[in-house]
N, CA, C and O atoms as CSV, one atom per row, in Angstrom:
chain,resi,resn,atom,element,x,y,z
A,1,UNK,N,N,94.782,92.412,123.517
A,1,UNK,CA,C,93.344,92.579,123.409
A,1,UNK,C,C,92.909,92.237,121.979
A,1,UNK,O,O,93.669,92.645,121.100
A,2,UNK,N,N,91.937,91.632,121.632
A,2,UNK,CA,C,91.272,91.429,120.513
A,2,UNK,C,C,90.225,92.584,120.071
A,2,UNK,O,O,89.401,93.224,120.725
A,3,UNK,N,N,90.636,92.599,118.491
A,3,UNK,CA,C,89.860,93.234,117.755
A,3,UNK,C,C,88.214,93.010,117.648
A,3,UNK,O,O,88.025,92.150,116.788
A,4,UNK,N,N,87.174,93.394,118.114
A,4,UNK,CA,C,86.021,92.648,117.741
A,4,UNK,C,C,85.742,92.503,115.908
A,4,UNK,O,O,86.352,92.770,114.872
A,5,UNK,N,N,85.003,92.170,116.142
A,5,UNK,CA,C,85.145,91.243,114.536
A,5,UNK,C,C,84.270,92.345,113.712
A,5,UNK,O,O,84.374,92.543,112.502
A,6,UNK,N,N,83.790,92.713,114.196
A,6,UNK,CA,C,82.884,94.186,113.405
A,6,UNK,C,C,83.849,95.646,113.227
A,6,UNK,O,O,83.677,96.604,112.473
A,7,UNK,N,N,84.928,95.374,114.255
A,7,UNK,CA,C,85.829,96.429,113.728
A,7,UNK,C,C,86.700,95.953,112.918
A,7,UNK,O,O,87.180,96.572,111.968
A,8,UNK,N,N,87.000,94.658,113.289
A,8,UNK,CA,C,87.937,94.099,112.185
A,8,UNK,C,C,87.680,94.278,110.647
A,8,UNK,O,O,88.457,94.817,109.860
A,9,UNK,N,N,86.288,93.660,110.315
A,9,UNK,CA,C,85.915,94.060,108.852
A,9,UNK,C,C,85.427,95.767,108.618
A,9,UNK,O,O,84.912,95.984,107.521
A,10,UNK,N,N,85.514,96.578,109.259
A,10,UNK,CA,C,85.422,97.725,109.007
A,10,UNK,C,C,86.863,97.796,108.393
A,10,UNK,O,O,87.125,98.046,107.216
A,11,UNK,N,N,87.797,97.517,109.455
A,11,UNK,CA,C,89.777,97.909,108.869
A,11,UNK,C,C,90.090,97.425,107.432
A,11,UNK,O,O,90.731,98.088,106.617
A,12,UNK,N,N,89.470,95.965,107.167
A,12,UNK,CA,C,89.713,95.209,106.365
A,12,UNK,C,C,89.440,95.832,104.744
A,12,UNK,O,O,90.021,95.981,103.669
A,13,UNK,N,N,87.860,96.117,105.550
A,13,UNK,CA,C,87.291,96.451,104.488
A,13,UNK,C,C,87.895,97.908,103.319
A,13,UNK,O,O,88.040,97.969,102.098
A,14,UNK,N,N,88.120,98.940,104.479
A,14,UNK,CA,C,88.645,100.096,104.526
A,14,UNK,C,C,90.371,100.000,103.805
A,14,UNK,O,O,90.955,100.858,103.143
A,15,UNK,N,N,90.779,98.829,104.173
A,15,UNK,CA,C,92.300,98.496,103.748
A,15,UNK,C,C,92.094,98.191,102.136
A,15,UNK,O,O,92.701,98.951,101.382
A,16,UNK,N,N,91.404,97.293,101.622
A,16,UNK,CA,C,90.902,97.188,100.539
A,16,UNK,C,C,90.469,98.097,99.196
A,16,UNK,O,O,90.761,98.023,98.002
A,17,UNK,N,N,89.546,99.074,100.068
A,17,UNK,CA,C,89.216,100.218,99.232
A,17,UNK,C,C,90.464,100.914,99.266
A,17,UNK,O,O,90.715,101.499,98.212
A,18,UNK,N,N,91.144,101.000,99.986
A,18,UNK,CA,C,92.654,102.454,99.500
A,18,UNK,C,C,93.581,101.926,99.513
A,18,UNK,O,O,94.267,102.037,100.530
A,19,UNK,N,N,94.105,101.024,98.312
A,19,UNK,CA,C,95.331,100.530,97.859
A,19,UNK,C,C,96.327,101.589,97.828
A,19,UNK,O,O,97.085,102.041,98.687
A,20,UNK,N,N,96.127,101.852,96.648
A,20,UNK,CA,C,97.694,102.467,96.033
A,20,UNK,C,C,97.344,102.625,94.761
A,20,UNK,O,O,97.334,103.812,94.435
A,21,UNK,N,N,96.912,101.518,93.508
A,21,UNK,CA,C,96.424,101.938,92.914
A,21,UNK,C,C,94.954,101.089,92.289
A,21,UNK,O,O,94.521,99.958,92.510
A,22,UNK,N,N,94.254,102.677,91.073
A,22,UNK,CA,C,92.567,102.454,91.732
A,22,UNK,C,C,92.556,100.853,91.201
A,22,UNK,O,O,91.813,100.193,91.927
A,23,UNK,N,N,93.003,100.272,90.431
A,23,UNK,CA,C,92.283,98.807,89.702
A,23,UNK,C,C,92.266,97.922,91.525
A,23,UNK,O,O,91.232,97.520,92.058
A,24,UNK,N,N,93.628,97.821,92.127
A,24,UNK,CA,C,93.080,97.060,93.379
A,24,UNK,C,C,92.385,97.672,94.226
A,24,UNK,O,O,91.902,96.938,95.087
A,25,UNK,N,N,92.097,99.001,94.326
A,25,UNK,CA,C,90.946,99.307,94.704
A,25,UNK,C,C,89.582,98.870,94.460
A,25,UNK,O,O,88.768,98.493,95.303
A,26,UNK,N,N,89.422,98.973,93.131
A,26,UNK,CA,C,87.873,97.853,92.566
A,26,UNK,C,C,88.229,96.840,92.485
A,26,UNK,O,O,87.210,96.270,92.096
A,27,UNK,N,N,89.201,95.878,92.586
A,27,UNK,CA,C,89.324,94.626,92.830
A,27,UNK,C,C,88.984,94.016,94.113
A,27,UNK,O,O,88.058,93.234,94.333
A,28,UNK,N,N,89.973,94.537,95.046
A,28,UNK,CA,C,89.268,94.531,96.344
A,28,UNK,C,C,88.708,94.896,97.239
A,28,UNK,O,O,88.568,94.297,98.305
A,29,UNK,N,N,88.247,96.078,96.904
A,29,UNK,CA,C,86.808,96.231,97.577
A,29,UNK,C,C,85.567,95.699,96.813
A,29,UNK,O,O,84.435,95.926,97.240
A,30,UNK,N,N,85.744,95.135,95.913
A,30,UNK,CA,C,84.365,94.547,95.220
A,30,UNK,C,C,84.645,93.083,95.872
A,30,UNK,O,O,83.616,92.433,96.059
A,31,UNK,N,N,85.724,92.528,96.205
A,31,UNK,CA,C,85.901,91.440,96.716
A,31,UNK,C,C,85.345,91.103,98.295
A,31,UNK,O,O,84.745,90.179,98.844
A,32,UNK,N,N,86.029,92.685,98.763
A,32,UNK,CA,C,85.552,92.639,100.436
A,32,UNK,C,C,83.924,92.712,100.582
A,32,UNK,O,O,83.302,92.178,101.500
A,33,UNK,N,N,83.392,93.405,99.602
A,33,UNK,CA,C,82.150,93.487,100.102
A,33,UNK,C,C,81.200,92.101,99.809
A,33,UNK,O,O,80.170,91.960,100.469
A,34,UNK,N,N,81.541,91.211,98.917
A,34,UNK,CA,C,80.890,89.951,98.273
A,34,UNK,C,C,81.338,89.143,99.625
A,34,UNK,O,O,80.489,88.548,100.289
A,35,UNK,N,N,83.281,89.159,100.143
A,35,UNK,CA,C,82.862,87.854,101.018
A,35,UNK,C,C,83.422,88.210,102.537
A,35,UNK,O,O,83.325,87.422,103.477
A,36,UNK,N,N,83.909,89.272,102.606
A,36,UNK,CA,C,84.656,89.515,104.080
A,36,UNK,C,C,83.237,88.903,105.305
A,36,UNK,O,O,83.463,88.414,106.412
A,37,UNK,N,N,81.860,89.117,104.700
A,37,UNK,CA,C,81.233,88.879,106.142
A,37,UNK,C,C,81.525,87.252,106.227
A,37,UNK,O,O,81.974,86.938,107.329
A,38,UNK,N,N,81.409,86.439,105.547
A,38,UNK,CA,C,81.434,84.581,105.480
A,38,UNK,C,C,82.564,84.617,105.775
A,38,UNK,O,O,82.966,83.511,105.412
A,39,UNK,N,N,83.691,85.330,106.351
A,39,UNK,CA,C,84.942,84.854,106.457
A,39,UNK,C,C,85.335,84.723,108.027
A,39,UNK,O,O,85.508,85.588,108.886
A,40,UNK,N,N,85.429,82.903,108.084
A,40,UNK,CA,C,85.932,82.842,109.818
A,40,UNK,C,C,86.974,83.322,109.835
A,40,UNK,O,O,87.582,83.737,108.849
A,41,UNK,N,N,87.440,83.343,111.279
A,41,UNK,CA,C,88.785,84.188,111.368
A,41,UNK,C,C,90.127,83.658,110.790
A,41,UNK,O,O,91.073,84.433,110.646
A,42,UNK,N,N,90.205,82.530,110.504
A,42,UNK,CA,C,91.495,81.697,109.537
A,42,UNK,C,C,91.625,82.684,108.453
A,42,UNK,O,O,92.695,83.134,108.043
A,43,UNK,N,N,90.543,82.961,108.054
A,43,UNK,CA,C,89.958,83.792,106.484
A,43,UNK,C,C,90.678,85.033,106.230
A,43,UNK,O,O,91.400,85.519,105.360
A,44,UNK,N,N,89.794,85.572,108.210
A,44,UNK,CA,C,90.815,86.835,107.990
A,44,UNK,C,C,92.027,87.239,107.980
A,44,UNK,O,O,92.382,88.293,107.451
A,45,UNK,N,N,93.016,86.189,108.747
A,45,UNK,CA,C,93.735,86.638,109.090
A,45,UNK,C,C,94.626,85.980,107.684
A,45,UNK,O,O,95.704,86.549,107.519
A,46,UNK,N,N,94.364,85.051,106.833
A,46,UNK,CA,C,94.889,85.239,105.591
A,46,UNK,C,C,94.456,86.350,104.884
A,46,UNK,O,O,95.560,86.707,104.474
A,47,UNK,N,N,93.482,87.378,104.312
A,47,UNK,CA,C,93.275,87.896,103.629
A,47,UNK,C,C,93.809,89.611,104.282
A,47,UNK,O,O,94.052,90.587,103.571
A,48,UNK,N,N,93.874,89.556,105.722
A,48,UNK,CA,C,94.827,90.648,106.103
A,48,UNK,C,C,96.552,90.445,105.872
A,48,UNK,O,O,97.296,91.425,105.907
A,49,UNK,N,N,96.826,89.706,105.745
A,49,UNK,CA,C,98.151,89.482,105.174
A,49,UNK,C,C,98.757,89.864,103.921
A,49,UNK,O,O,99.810,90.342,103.499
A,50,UNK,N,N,97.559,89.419,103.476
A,50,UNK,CA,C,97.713,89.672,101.208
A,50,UNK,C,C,97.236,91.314,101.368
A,50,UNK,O,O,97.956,92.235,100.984
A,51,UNK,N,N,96.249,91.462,101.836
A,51,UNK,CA,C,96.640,92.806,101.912
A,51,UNK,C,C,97.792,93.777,102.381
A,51,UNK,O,O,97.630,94.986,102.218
A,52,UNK,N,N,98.835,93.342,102.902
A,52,UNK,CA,C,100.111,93.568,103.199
A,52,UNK,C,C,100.870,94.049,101.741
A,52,UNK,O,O,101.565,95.044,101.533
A,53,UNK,N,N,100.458,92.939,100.808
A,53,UNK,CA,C,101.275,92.594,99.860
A,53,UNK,C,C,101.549,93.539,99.341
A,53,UNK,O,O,100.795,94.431,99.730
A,54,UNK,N,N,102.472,93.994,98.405
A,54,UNK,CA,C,102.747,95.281,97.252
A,54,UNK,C,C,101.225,95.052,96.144
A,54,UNK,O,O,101.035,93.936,95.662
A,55,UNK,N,N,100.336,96.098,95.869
A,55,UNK,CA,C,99.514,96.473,94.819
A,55,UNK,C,C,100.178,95.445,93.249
A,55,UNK,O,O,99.869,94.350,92.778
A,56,UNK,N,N,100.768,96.067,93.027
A,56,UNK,CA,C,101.720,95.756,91.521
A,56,UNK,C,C,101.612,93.917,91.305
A,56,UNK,O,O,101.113,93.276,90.380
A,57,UNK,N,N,102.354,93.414,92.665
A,57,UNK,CA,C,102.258,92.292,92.606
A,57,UNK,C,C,100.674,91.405,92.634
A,57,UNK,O,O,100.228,90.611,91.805
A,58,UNK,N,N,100.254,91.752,93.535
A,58,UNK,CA,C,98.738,91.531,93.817
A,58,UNK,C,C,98.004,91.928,91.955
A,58,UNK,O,O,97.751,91.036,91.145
A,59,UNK,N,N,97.902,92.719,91.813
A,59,UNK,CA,C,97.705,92.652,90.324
A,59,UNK,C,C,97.799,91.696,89.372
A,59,UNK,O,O,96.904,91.070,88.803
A,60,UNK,N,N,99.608,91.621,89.194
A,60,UNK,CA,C,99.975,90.651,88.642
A,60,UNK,C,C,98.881,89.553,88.668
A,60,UNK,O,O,97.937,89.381,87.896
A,61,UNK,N,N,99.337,88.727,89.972
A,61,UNK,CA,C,98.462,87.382,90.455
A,61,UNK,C,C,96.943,87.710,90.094
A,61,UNK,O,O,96.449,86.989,89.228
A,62,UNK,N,N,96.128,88.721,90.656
A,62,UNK,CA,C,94.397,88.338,90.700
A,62,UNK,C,C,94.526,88.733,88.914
A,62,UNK,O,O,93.559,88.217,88.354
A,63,UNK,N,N,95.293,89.371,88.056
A,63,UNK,CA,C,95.198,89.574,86.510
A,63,UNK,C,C,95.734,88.346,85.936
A,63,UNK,O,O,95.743,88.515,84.716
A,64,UNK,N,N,96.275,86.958,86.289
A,64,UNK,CA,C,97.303,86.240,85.789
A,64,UNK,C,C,98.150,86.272,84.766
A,64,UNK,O,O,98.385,85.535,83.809
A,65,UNK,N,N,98.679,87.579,85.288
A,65,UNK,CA,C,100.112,87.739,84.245
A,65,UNK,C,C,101.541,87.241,84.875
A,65,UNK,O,O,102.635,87.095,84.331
A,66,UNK,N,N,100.986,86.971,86.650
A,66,UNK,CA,C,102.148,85.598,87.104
A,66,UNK,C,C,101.590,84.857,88.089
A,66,UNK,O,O,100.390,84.783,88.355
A,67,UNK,N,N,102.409,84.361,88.572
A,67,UNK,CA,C,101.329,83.495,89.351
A,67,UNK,C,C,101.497,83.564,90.606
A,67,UNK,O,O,102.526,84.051,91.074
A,68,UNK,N,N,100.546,83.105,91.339
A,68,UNK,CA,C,100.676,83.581,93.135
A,68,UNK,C,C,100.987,82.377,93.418
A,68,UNK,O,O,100.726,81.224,93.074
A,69,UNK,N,N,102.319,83.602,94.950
A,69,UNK,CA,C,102.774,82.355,95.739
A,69,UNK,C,C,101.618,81.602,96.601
A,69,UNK,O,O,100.599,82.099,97.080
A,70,UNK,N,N,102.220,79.827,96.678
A,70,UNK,CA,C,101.341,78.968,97.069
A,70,UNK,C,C,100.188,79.260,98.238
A,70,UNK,O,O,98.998,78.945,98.262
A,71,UNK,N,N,101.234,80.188,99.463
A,71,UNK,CA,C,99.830,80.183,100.706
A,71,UNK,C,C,98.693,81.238,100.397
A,71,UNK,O,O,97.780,81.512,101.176
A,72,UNK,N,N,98.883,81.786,99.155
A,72,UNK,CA,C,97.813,83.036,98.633
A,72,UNK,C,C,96.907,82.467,97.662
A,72,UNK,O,O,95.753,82.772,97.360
A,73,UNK,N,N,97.914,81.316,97.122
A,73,UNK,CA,C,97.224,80.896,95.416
A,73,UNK,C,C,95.532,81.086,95.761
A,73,UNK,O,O,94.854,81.992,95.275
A,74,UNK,N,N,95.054,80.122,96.624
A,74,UNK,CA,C,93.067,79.749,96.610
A,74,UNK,C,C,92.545,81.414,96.841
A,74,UNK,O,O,91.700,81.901,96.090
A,75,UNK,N,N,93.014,82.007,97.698
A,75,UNK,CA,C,92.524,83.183,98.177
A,75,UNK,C,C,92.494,84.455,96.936
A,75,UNK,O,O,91.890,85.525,97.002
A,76,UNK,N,N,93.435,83.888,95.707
A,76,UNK,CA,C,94.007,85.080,94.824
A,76,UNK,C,C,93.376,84.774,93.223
A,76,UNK,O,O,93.309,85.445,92.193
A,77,UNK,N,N,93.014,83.570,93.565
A,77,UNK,CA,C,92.278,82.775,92.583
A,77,UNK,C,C,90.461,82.938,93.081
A,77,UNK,O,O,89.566,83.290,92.313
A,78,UNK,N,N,90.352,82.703,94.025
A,78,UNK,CA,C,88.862,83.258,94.539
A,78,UNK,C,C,88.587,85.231,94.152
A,78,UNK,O,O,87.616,85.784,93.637
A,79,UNK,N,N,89.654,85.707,94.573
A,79,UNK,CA,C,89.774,87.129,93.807
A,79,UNK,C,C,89.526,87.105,92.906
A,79,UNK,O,O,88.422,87.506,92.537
A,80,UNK,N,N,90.289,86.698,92.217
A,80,UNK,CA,C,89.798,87.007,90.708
A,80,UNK,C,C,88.341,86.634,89.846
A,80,UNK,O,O,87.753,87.210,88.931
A,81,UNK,N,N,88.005,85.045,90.824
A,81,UNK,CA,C,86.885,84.700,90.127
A,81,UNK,C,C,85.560,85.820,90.251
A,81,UNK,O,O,84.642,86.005,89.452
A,82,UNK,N,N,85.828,86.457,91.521
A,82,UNK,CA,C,85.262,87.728,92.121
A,82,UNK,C,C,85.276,89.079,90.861
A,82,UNK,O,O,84.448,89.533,90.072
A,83,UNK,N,N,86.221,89.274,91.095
A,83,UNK,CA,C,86.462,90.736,90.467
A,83,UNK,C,C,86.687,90.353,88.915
A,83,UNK,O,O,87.606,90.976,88.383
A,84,UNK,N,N,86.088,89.548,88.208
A,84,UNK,CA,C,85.985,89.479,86.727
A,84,UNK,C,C,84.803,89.114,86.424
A,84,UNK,O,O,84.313,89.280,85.307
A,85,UNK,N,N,84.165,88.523,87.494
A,85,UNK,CA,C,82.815,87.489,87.041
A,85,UNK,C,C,81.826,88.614,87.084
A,85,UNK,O,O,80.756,88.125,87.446
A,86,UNK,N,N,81.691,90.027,86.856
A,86,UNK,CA,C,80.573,91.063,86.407
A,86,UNK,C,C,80.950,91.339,85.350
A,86,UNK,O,O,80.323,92.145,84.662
């Protein structure tokens, strides 16, 4: 059965706000709320994945103190342009 897409970005969104720790918390939930609605489902189902990822690492990458692996790079690089550009 499929998720409807209004519960989906509720999970998404909700996954975002309660990392682990608070900086990817305001990272990505300031992220989810700017673009999760414009996101077709290709979108989501990359950006539910990276949310999988370990916090620490995810850091790393959207802070560039290393660099993200290739199928994350645009998505982790759009993060960041997000969560620095205030």
């Amino acid at each position: 059965m499929t998720e409807p897409r209004e519960n989906r970005l509720k999970r998404l969104s909700m996954r975002s706000m309660r990392r682990g720790i608070k900086e990817m918390d305001i990272i990505l939930s300031r992220y989810a709320e700017e673009r999760l609605d414009s996101f077709d489902e290709a979108a989501l189902d990359r950006y539910d994945a990276l949310l999988s990822e370990n916090d620490q690492d995810l850091y790393q990458w959207v802070s560039g103190q290393k660099p993200p692996p290739d199928p994350l790079r645009d998505m982790i690089l759009d993060i960041s342009k997000v969560a620095f550009q205030r």
